[in-house]
C-alpha positions, -999 to +999 in steps of 0.1 A: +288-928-011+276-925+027+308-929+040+319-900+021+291-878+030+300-885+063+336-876+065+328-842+046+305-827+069+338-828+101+355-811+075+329-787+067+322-779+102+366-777+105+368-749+083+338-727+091+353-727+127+385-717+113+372-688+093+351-679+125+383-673+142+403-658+115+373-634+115+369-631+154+406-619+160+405-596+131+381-571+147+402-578+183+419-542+188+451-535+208+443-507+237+459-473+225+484-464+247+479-428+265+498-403+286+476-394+317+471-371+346+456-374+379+430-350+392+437-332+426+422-302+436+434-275+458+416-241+469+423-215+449+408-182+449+387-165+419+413-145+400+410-120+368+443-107+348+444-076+327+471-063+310+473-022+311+504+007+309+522+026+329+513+062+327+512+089+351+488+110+370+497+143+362+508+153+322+508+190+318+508+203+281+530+237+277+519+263+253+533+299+246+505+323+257+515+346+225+519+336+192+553+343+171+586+319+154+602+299+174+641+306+177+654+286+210+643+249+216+661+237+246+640+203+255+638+172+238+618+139+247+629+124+276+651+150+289+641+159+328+634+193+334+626+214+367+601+240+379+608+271+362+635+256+337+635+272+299+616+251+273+613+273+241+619+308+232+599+334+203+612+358+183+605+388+205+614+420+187+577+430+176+573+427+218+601+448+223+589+478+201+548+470+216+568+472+253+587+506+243+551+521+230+533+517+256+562+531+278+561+561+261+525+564+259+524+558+296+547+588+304+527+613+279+497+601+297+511+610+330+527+645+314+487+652+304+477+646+339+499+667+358+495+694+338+455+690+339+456+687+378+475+718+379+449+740+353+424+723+382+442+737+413+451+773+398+414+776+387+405+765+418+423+794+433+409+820+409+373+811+420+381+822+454+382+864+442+357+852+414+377+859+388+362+825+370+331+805+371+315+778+390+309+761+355+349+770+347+359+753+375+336+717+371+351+715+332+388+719+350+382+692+377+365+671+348+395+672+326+417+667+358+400+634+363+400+624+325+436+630+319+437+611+355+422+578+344+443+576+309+472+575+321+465+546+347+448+533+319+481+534+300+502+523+330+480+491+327+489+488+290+525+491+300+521+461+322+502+440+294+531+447+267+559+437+294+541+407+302+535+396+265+571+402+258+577+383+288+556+354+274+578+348+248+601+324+273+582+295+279+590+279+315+582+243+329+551+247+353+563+216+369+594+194+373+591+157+354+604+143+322+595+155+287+571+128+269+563+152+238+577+182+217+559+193+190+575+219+173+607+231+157+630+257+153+615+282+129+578+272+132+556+299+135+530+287+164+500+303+175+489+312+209+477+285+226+491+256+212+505+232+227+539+224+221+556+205+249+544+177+274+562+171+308+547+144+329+551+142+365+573+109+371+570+111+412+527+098+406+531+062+384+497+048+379+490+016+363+457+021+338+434-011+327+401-013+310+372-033+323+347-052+314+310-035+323+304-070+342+335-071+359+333-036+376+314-045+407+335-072+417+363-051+407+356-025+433+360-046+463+390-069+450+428-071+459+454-062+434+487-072+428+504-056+393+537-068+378+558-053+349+567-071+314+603-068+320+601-084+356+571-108+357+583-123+388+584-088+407+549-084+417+538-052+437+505-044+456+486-019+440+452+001+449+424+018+433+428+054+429+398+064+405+377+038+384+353+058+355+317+061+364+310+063+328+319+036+300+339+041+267+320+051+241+340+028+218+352+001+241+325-001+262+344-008+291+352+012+326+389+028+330+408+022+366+438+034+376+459+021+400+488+032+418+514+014+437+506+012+476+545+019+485+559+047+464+580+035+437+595+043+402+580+029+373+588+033+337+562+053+318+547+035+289+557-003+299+532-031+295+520-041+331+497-071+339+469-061+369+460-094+386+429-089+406+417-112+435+381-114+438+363-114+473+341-139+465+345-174+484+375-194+470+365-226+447+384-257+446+398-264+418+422-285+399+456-278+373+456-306+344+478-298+314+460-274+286+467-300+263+437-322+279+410-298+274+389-304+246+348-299+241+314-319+241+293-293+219+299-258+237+307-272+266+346-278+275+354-315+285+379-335+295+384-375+284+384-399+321+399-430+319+377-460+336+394-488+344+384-524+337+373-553+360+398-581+357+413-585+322+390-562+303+409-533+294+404-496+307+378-475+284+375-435+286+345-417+291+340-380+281+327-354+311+323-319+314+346-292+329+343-258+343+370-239+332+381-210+356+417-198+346+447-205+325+485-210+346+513-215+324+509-248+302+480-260+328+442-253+331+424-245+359+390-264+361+362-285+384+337-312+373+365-349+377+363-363+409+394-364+430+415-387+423+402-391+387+425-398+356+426-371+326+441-384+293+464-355+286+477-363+248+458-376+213+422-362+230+413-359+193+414-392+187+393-405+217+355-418+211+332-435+241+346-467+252+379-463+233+396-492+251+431-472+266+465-486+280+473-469+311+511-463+321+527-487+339+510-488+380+548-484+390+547-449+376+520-422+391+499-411+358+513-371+373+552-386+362+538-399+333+524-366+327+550-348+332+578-370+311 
């Protein structure tokens, strides 16, 4: 009996050792492999981006200055047009008989007044014998004068019929391109409304909205604007006229910017406004978008520490400032120079994930980029 207590307890001691291990190397984790970036940072200055539209300086509405149908349209959107050029034409036959009235009103007005100017002159001879009175003679001057006055008076009317006839042609006020037409062919319009717009393509202005605390650094900036259709032909720009009053709506502050060299611009395209602030330039660093990820409200980024000997590299999360997106990277501060970034799966880190970093023959910026 003792010799078999004492061979059990070897055997005991055997397999509790055994389970220890079984037990020991099933917790024992394999790093997770990672795709990395190194930090490097490079000046870059503060930069803003707005998207606005081409529009231009000077849009003139047209409107007939008498009312009446329409029975010429000779415009349509986007046809050019020069100073002076027919747009629209009224009906103008009521004009035509108001035009012949006053004509003849104007010569029965004039018939009146010679014939009172010569009752004045012979009356004025009479009174010279005293053949008629003082009193005679006032009452022949005042009807002189009367008859005088109404027919200038209908000369004038005359002129105010032939220009309301004439009104019925409306005429571009300026050469440019049409951008509106708002009326047809047997409409009946009213003076006074507008019916054609013609925009003045020679002043091209490129219109943004900004943020109310944006505008001060916005005044003493440097622009550079670019087109939808050619991103990569950017243009300098400068501040024509920025609102001194916000949007009721928007709340923010229109600019307008034209291009510094005179150039042709489609009206209506999409153009992006990139504005270079004055303030001093901050270093900063491009890691792939794909990195950034957030501690609380804060964005963050996952660093990979490396271990001492054999113990594997662990990751540590850090804050970022973030000051700018380019493409597919970010801009941002906060690593150290030199530092590595994991830049794929940051929503399966945790603090001290163990990590395996590429292989040292291959810069973590080629793994990156793979």
């Amino acid at each position: 009996m003792k010799r078999i207590a004492i061979g059990a307890a070897p055997l005991a001691a055997l397999v509790a050792a055994a389970l220890a291990g079984c037990t020991q190397e099933k917790h024992v984790e394999a790093p997770r492999p990672v795709r990395v970036a190194e930090v490097r940072y490079e000046k870059e200055p503060e930069k803003n981006r707005y998207v606005g539209t081409v529009q231009v300086r000077r849009e003139v509405d047209h409107a007939f200055r008498v009312g009446g149908k329409v029975v010429q349209r000779r415009v349509d959107v986007g046809q050019a047009v020069r100073e002076g050029d027919v747009i629209a034409v009224l009906d103008d036959t009521d004009y035509r008989l108001a035009e012949e009235a006053a004509r003849q009103q104007a010569i029965a007005s004039a018939a009146q007044a010679r014939q009172a100017d010569s009752d004045r002159k012979r009356l004025a001879a009479l009174k010279v014998d005293g053949s008629v009175s003082a009193s005679d003679e006032e009452r022949a001057d005042s009807a002189a004068r009367t008859a005088q006055a109404a027919a200038e008076a209908d000369l004038k009317k005359l002129d105010l019929a032939r220009n309301r006839l004439a009104y019925t042609v409306l005429r571009a006020s300026q050469s440019g391109v049409v951008t509106s037409v708002k009326f047809e062919v047997g409409q009946v319009i009213a003076e006074g409304q507008p019916v054609v717009s013609i925009a003045n393509q020679g002043e091209p202005e490129i219109v943004v909205d900004i943020p109310e605390d944006q505008v001060e650094a916005f005044k003493t900036a440097h622009y550079k604007a670019s087109l939808a259709r050619s991103p990569e032909q950017a243009f300098d720009v400068t501040l024509r006229e920025l609102a001194p009053q916000a949007a009721a709506q928007t709340r923010t502050y229109r600019a307008r910017l034209k291009p510094t060299t005179p150039r042709a611009l489609p009206l209506g395209a999409t153009a992006t406004l990139f504005v270079q602030l004055a303030s001093d330039s901050t270093a900063v660093a491009a890691i792939p978008a794909a990195a950034l990820t957030q501690s609380g409200p804060q964005p963050a980024v996952w660093i990979v520490k490396r271990g001492q000997g054999s113990n594997p590299a662990t990751v540590q999360l850090i804050p970022v400032n973030v000051y700018g997106y380019r493409n597919d990277d970010v801009l941002v501060s906060g690593p150290e120079t030199g530092d590595i970034v994991v830049t794929a799966g940051v929503q399966k880190m945790a603090p001290g994930l163990h990590v395996a970093l590429p292989s040292l023959d291959e810069s973590p910026t080629r793994q990156a980029q793979r």
